[in-house]
C-alpha positions in Angstrom: 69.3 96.6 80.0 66.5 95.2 82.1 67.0 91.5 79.7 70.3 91.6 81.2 69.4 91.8 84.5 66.9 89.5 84.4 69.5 86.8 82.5 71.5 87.3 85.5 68.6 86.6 87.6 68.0 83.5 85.8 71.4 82.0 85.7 72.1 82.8 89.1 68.9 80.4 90.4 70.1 78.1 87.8 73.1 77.0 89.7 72.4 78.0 93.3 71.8 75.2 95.3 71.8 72.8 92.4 72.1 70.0 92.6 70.9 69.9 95.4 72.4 67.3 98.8 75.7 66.8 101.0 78.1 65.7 98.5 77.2 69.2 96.3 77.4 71.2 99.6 80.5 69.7 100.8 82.2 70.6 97.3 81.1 74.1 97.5 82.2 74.4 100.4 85.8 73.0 100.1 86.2 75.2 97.2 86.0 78.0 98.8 87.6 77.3 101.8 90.4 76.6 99.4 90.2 79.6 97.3 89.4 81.9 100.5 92.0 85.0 100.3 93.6 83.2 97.5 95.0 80.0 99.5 95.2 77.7 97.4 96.6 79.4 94.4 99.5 80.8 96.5 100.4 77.7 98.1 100.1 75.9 94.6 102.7 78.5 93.2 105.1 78.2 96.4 105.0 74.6 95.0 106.1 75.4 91.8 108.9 78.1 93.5 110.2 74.9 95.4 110.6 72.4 92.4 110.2 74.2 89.4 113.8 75.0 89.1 114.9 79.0 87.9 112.1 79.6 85.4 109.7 78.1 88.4 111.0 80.6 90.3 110.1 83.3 87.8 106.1 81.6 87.2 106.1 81.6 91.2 106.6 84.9 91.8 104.9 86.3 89.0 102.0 84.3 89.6 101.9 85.1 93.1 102.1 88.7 92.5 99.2 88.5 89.9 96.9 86.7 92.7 98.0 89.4 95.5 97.0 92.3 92.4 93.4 90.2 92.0 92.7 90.0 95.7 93.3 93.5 96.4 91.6 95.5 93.6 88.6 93.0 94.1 87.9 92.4 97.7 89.7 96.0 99.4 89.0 98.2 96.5 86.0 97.9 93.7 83.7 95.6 96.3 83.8 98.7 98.6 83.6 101.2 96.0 80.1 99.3 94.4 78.7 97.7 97.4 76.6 95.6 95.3 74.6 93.5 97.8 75.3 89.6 97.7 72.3 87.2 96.5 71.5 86.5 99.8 70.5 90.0 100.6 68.8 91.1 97.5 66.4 88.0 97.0 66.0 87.1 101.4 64.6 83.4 101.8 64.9 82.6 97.9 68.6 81.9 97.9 70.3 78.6 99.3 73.0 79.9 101.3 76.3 78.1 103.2 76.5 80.5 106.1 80.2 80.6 106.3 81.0 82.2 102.5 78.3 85.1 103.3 80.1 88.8 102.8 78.1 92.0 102.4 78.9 92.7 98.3 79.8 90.8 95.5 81.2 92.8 93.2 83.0 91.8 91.7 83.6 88.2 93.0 87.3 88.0 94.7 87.7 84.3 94.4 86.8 84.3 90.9 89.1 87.1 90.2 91.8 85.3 92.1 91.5 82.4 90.2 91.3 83.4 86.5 94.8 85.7 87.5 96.2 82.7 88.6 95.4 80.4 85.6 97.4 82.0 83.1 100.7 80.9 85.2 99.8 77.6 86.7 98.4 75.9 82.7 101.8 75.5 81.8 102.9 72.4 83.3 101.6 69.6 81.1 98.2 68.0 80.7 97.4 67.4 84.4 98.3 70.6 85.5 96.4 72.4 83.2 93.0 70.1 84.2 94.0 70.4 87.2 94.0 74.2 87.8 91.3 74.6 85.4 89.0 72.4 87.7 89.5 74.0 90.5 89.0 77.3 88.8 85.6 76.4 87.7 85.0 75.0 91.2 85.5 78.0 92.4 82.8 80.1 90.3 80.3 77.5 90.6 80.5 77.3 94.6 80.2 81.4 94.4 76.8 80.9 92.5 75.9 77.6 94.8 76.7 79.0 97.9 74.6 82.5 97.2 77.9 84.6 97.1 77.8 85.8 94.3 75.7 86.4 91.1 77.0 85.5 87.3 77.9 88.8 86.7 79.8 89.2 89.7 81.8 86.4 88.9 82.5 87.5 85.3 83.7 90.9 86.5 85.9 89.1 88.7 87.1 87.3 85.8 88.2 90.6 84.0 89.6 91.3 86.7 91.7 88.8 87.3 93.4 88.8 83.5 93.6 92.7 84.0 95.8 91.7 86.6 97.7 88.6 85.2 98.2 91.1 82.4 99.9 93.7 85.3 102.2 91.2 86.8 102.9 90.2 83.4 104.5 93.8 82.6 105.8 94.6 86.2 108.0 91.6 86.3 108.1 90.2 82.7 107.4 87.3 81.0 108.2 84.1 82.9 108.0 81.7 79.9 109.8 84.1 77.4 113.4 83.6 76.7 115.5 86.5 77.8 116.5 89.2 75.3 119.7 88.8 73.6 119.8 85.1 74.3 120.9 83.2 70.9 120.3 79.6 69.8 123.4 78.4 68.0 122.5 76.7 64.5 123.6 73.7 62.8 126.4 74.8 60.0 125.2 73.5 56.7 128.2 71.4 55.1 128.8 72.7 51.2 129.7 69.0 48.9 131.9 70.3 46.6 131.5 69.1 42.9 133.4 65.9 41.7 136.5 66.4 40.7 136.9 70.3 42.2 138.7 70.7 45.6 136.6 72.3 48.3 138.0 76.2 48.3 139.4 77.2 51.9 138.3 80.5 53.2 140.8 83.1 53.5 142.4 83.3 57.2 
């Protein structure tokens, strides 16, 4: 197990603080000012609740749920219940830090865990949507390992966390983009050519 460890360790200095200057730390930090409590996903889905029509609806609340789930098993239950220390703590003056995203444990990452539950809902709405969410998604795991939030397997756990969720909301409420049970999908009648010469034959009233 210690080659795991020490993978984490590696990746984690990989991508904290790099690169390195004010346009990277400004990113960071916007993403997860965004992401902070689950913001941005929440006001993204009371977007979709406004325009998205009846089936909107469904995605928004679903969605919304599934973010709620994420933030509260992450940040008020299993960070409490491992207290793994952040980066910050466990290496001292090694780790580039933004001051402001600091929190006593990491694991596993809320924002990450926030974002992958959200995902699943928001992908949906055509190509720009999906890059869209996506991008901000990974935004949001790489300014946990920039900022010195979080470590790589932090942000993973908060991943599985997240889709455990999605998965929860999922069979609380139902399936947002399934049609409803019992719903049926009239189909064309195929015309019968009757044979030259033979009379179609009526069907019996």
């Amino acid at each position: 197990m210690h080659w795991l460890w020490a993978a984490d360790d590696s990746l984690f200095h990989l991508f904290n603080g790099h690169p390195s200057g004010a346009p990277a730390r400004a990113a960071a930090g916007l993403a997860l000012f965004l992401s902070s409590g689950g913001a941005c996903w929440l006001a993204l889905f009371l977007l979709v609740f406004m325009v998205g029509g009846r089936r909107g609806r469904r995605v928004a609340l679903t969605g919304a749920v599934a973010v709620l789930l994420a933030h509260a098993v992450a940040a008020w239950g299993l960070e409490g219940l491992f207290q793994r220390a952040d980066p910050s703590l466990s290496f001292s003056r090694q780790v580039f830090t933004l001051p402001a995203f600091q929190q006593r444990f990491s694991f596993p990452a809320a924002r990450a865990a926030e974002a992958v539950a959200a995902v699943p809902f928001l992908s949906r709405g055509g190509p720009a949507a999906t890059g869209l969410v996506w991008t901000l998604a990974a935004a949001v795991a790489w300014g946990e390992l920039y900022a010195g939030a979080a470590f790589p397997s932090d942000v993973l756990a908060g991943a599985i966390v997240g889709l455990a969720c999605a998965g929860s909301a999922l069979w609380l409420l139902g399936n947002p983009f399934r049609r409803r049970s019992g719903q049926v999908i009239p189909l064309p009648r195929r015309i019968r050519r009757a044979s030259p010469g033979v009379a179609p034959v009526r069907g019996r009233r």
